[in-house]
C-alpha positions in Angstrom: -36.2 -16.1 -6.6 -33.2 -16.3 -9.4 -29.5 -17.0 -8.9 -28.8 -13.3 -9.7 -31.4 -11.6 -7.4 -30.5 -14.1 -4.5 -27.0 -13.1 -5.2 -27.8 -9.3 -5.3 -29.7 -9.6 -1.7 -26.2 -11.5 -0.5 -24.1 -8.5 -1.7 -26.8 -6.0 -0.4 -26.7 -7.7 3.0 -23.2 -8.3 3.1 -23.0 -4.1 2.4 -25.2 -3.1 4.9 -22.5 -3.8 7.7 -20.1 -1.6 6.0 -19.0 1.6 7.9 -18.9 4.6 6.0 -17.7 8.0 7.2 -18.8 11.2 5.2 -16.5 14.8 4.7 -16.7 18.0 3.7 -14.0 18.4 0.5 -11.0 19.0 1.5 -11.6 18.1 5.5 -10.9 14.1 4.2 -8.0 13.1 6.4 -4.7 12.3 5.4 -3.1 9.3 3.9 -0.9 8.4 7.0 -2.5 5.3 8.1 0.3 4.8 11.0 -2.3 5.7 13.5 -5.2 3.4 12.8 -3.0 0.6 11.3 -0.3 -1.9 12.8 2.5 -2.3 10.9 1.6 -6.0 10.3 -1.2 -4.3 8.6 0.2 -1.9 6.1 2.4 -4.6 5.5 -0.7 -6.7 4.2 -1.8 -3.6 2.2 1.3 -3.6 0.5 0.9 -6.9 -0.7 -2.5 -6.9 -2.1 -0.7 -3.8 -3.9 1.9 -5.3 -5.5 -0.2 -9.0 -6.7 -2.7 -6.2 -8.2 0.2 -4.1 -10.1 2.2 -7.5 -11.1 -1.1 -8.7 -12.5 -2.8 -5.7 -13.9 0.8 -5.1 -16.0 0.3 -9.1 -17.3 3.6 -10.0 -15.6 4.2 -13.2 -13.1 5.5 -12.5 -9.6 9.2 -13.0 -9.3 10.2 -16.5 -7.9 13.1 -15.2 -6.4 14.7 -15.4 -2.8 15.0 -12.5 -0.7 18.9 -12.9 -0.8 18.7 -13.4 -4.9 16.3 -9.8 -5.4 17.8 -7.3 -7.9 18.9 -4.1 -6.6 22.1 -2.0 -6.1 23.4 0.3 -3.6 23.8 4.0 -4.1 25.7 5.9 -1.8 25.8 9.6 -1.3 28.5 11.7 -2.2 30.9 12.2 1.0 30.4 15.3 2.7 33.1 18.1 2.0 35.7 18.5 4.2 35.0 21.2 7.0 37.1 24.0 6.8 39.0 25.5 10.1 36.8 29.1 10.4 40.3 30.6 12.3 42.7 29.8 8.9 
């Protein structure tokens, strides 16, 4: 048996554990994952998110600490004044 078949039969095997679920178009469920995932979890998602994007764009990850991180506040506009109904 070659390299490449014996590695096909790996993959094949390694597939035929996967669970698939099928649905009708437009009965797929939503995108909320709160209710099958831990936060820990979506957490993890994120991350393999943002190495693919940083990579896929050619960039490096940032080195920087959490305290050093780019950003800037904005704050809404305060809220009028409430006016007395009775004046």
């Amino acid at each position: 048996m070659s390299r490449s078949h014996a590695a096909a039969e790996e993959r094949r095997a390694a597939r035929s554990s996967w669970s698939v679920k099928v649905f009708r178009l437009g009965e797929e469920p939503g995108d909320d994952l709160s209710d099958r995932t831990t936060p820990e979890e979506r957490i993890a998602m994120m991350w393999r998110l943002a190495v693919d994007a940083w990579t896929a764009a050619g960039l490096c990850l940032p080195g920087y600490t959490r305290d050093r991180m780019p950003g800037r506040v904005i704050r809404a506009p305060s809220p009028p004044a409430a006016t007395d109904p009775r004046r």
